[in-house]
C-alpha positions in Angstrom: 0.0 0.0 0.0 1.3 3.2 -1.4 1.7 6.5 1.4 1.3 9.9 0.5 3.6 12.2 2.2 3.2 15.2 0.2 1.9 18.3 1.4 -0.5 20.9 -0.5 2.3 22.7 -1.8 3.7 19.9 -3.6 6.7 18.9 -1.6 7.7 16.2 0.6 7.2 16.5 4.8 10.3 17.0 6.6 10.9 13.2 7.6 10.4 11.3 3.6 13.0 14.2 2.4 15.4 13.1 4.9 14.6 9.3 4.3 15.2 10.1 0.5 18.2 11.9 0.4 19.5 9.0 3.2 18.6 6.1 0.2 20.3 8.3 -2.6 23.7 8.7 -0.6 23.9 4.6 0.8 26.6 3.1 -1.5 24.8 0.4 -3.8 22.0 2.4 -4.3 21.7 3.6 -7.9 18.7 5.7 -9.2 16.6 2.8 -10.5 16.5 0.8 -7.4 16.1 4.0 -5.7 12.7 4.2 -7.6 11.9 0.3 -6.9 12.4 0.6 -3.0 10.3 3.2 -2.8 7.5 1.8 -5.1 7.6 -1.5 -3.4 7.4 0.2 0.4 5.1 2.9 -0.4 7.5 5.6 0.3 11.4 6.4 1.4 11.3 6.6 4.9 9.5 2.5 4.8 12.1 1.5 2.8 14.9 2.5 5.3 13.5 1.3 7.4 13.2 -2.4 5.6 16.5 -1.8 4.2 18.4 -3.7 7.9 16.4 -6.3 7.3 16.9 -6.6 3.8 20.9 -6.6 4.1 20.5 -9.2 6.5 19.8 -11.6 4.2 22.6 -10.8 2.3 21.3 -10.7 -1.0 22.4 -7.1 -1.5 26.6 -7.1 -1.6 27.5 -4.1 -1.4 24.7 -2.2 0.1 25.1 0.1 2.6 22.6 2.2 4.2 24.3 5.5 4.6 25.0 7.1 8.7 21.8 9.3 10.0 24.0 11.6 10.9 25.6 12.1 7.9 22.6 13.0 6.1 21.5 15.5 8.6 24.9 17.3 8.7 24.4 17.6 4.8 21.2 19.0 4.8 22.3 21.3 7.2 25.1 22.2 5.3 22.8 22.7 2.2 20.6 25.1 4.1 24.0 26.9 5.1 25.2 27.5 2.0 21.9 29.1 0.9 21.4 25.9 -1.5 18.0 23.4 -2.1 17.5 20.2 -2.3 15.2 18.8 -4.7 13.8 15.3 -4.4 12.0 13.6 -7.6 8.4 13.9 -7.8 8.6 17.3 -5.9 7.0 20.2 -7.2 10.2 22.3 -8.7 12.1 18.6 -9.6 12.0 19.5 -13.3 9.5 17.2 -15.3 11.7 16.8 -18.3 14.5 15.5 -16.2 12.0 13.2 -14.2 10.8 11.2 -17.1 14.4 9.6 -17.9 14.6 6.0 -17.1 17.8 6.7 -14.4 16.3 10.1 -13.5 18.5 11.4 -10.4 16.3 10.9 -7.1 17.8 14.0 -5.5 19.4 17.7 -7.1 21.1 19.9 -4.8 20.5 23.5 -6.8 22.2 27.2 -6.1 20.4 29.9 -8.0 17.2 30.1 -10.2 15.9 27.0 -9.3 13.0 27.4 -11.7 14.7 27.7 -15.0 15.3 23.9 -14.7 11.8 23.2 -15.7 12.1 26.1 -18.4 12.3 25.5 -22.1 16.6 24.7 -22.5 18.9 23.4 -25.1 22.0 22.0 -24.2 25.7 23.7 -25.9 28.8 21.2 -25.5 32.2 20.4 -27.1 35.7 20.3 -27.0 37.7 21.2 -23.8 40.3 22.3 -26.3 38.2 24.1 -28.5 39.1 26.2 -31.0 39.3 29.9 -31.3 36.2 29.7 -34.0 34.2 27.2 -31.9 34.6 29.4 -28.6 32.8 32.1 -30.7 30.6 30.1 -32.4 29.2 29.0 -28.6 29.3 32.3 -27.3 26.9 33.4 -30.1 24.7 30.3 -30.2 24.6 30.9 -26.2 23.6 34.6 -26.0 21.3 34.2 -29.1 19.4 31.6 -27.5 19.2 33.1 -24.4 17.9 36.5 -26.1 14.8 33.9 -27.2 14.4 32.8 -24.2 15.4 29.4 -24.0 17.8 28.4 -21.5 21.4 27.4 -22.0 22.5 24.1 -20.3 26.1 23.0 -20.2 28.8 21.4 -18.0 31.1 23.8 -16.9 34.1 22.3 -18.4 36.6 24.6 -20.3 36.5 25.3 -23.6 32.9 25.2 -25.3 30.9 24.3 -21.9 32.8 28.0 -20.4 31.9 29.7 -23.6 28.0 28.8 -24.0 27.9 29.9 -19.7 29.0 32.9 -20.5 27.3 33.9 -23.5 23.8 32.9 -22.4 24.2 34.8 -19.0 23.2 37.8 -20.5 20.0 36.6 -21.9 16.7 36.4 -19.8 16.4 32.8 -20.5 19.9 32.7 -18.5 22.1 29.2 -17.9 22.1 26.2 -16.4 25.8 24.3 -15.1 25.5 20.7 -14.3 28.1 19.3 -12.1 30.2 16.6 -12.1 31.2 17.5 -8.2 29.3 19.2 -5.4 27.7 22.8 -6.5 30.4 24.6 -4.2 33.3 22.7 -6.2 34.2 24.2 -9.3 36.0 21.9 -12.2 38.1 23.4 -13.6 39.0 25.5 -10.4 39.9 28.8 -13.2 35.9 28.6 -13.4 35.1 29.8 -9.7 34.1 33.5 -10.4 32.2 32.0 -13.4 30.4 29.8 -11.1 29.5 32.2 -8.8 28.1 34.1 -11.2 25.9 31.4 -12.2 24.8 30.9 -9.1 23.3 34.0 -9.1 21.8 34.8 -12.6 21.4 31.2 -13.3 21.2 27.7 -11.7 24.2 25.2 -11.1 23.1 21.7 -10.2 24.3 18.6 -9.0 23.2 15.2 -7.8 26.5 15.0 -6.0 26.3 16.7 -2.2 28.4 19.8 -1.6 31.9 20.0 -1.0 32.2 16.3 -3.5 35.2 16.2 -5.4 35.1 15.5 -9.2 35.8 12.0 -10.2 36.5 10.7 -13.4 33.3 8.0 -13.4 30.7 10.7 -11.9 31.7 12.9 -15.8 28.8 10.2 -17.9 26.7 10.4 -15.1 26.6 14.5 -15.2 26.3 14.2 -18.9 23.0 12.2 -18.8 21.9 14.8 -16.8 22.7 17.5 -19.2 20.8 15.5 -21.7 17.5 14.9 -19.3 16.8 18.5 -18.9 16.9 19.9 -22.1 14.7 19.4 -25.9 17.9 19.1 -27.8 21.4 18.9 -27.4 24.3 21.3 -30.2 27.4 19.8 -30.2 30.1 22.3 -31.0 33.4 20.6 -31.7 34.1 17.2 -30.1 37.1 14.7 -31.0 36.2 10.9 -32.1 36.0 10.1 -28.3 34.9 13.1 -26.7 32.4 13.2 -24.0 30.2 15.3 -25.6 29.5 12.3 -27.8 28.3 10.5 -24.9 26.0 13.5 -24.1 24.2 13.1 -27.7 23.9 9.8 -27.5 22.2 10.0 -24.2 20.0 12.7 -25.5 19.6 10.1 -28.6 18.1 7.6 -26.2 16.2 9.7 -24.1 14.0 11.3 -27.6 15.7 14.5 -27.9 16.7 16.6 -30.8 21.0 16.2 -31.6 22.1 18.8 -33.4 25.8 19.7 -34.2 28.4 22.0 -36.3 30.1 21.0 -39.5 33.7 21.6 -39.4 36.6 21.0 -41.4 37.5 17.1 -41.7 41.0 18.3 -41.7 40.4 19.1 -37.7 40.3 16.4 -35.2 37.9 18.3 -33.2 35.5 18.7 -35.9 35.9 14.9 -36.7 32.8 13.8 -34.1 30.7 16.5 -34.9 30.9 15.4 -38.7 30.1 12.0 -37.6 26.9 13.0 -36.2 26.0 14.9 -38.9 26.8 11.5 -40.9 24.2 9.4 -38.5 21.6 12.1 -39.2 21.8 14.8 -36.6 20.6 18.3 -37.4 23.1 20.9 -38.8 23.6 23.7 -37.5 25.0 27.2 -38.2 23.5 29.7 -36.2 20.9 30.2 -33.4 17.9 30.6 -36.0 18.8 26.7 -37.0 18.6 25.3 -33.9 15.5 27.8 -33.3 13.7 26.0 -36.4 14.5 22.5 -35.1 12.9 23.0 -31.5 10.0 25.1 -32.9 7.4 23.0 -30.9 8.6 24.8 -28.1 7.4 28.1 -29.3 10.0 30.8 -28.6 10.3 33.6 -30.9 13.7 33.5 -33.1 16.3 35.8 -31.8 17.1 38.7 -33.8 20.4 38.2 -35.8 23.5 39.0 -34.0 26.9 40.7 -35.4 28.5 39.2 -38.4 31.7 39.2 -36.1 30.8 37.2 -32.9 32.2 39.0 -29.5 35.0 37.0 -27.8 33.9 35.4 -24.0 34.4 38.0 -21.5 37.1 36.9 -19.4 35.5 36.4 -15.5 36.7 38.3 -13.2 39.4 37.2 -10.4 40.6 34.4 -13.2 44.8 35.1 -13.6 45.6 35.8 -17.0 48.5 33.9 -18.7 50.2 36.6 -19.6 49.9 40.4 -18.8 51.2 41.8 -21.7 53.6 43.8 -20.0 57.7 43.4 -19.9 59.3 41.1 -17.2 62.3 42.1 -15.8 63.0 38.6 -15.0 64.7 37.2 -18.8 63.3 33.4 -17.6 59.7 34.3 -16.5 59.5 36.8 -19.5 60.6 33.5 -21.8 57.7 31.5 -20.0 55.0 33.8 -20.0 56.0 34.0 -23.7 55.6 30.1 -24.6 52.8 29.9 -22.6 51.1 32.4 -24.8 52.4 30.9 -28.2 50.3 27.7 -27.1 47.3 29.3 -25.7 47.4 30.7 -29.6 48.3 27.4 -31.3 45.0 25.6 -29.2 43.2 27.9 -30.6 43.4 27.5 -33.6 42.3 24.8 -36.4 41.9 24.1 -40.0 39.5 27.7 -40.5 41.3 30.7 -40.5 40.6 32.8 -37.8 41.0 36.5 -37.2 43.9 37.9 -35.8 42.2 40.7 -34.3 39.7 37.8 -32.4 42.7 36.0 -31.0 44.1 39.1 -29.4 40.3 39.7 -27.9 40.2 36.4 -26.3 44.0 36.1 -25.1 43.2 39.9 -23.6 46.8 40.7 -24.4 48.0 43.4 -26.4 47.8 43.5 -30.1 51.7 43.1 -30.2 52.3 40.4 -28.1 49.8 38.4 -29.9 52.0 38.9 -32.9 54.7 38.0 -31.6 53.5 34.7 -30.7 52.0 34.7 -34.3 55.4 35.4 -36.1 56.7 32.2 -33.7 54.4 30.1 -35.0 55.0 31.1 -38.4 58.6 30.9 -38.0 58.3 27.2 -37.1 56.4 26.3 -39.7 53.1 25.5 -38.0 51.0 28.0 -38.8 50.2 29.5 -42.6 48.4 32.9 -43.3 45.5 33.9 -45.2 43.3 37.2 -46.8 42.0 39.5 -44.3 44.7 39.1 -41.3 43.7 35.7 -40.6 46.0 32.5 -39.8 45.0 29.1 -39.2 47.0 25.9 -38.4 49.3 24.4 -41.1 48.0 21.2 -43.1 49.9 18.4 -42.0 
């Protein structure tokens, strides 16, 4: 026999939240047989109950039901930190998300907690993007955004940091999903830029606060990613990226997969093709993707610059190089190689401006060049019309 322990507002009483987030954290328990427990006991806090007598049988290796105590430090802590927790079925548990076979049973969110049920589209890619696929997400992001859809991505470097932080301007905002607690940062150069997500937008995790990232809990996010949104643009990604996984997840689960044609010459362009080669959507620009999710009813965004702007830089994240002299001959030498490979990951088979590299290395004009003439010097770079360079065939 089934219990109700909702209240009129739609969420949980006090005692089946705790008993919920207990069942999510006991090692053994995945989301499915999460869901089973508490179908076959009528609710969470009968099953942890059961759950003693259960293990004493010794049918379930490796099942542990997790310390009381530990659960009620971590709500604590979540109430601390100005965070919520959000259990499935709860009114605010977003209803796209909840419909996936492996749906997480708990979220902990910081920020605008309702844009997770709001109409989204996931951006992802490469961590070592190039310079034309940073801008490319930047545009796609803020020209979304300006519809009103919002922008869901992973917080990773590269494409993830550029879709963040061009749909943050936008009133339909971003989403982060996180591989590691909502107060851990991965990449750690993406603090501020978390922060400020956690204000304009929402950052979400089924992990608790203060977890680590992990190299097995990276799938897990991305199924997550691909629950909450109608479609998923892939912008950039290399034969085995994890973006790839993200599409196929968002394959499974019905959702539209879209990506960006790029040159075959380009190993990060090589996965998107391949998508494109199974029979997801192309796409060019924010109107495409627009078109393909037109059920959803937002109103095309208005067509941005021919020239994208570069990612703002956040604030309080250390810049590779200043741009200024060093008296010291060695750090000078250093900051300078550093530089000539930030310039050399950026760029790919497309020739990209000059002018749009020294925007995003937020150098001067003259340092950029001198990494430039490097490059050239050694033979991996070649120029082309209109002060642009792109990486050498070969």
């Amino acid at each position: 026999m089934k219990c109700d322990h909702s209240l009129a507002s739609g969420q949980l009483d006090p005692s089946e939240r705790l008993a919920r987030l207990r069942l999510a954290r006991s090692p053994g328990i995945g989301p499915k047989s999460h869901a089973r427990l508490i179908e076959r006991f009528g609710s969470a806090r009968a099953a942890v109950e059961a759950l003693p007598r259960l293990l004493a049988t010794g049918r379930w290796p490796g099942v542990e039901l997790a310390p009381l105590d530990a659960i009620e430090r971590e709500l604590e802590a979540i109430e601390a930190a100005g965070a919520l927790l959000l259990c499935a079925g709860e009114a605010g548990y977003p209803e796209r998300l909840g419909g996936v076979d492996d749906a997480p049973p708990v979220l902990v969110c910081r920020g605008r907690v309702e844009l997770l049920g709001a109409p989204s589209v996931a951006v992802v890619g490469a961590r070592n993007a190039s310079t034309h696929g940073r801008l490319l997400a930047t545009r796609l992001a803020r020209e979304l955004a300006a519809a009103g859809l919002v922008v869901v991505s992973g917080l990773a470097r590269g494409i993830d940091t550029a879709a963040h932080v061009g749909a943050l301007d936008g009133p339909g905002s971003t989403v982060a999903v996180l591989a590691s607690g909502v107060d851990r940062p991965y990449p750690e150069e993406n603090a501020p830029l978390l922060e400020r997500i956690a204000t304009a937008g929402c950052a979400v995790s089924e992990r608790p606060l203060g977890a680590e990232p992990q190299a097995r809990h990276f799938p897990r996010r991305n199924r997550i990613i691909a629950g909450l949104v109608a479609g998923v643009v892939v912008v950039e990604a290399a034969p085995q990226s994890g973006s790839l996984i993200t599409a196929r997840l968002a394959l499974e689960q019905g959702r539209e997969v879209m990506a960006v044609p790029g040159s075959p010459l380009d190993p990060r362009h090589q996965g998107t093709n391949r998508l494109l080669r199974e029979g997801a959507n192309l796409v060019e620009s924010a109107a495409d993707v627009l078109a393909v999710l037109g059920p959803l009813g937002v109103r095309p965004a208005r067509a941005g610059p021919a020239a994208p702007r570069a990612p703002r830089i956040a604030r309080g994240v250390p810049r590779p190089c200043a741009g200024r002299a060093s008296p010291d001959p060695e750090a000078a030498s250093a900051c300078s190689d550093a530089l000539v490979e930030r310039v050399w990951a950026g760029l790919g088979a497309e020739p990209v401006a000059i002018d749009d590299l020294v925007r995003e290395c937020q150098v001067s004009p003259a340092v950029v060049q001198d990494a430039v003439l490097e490059l050239e010097l050694a033979g991996r770079i070649e120029r082309h019309p209109g002060n642009r360079i792109a990486r050498k065939p070969g």
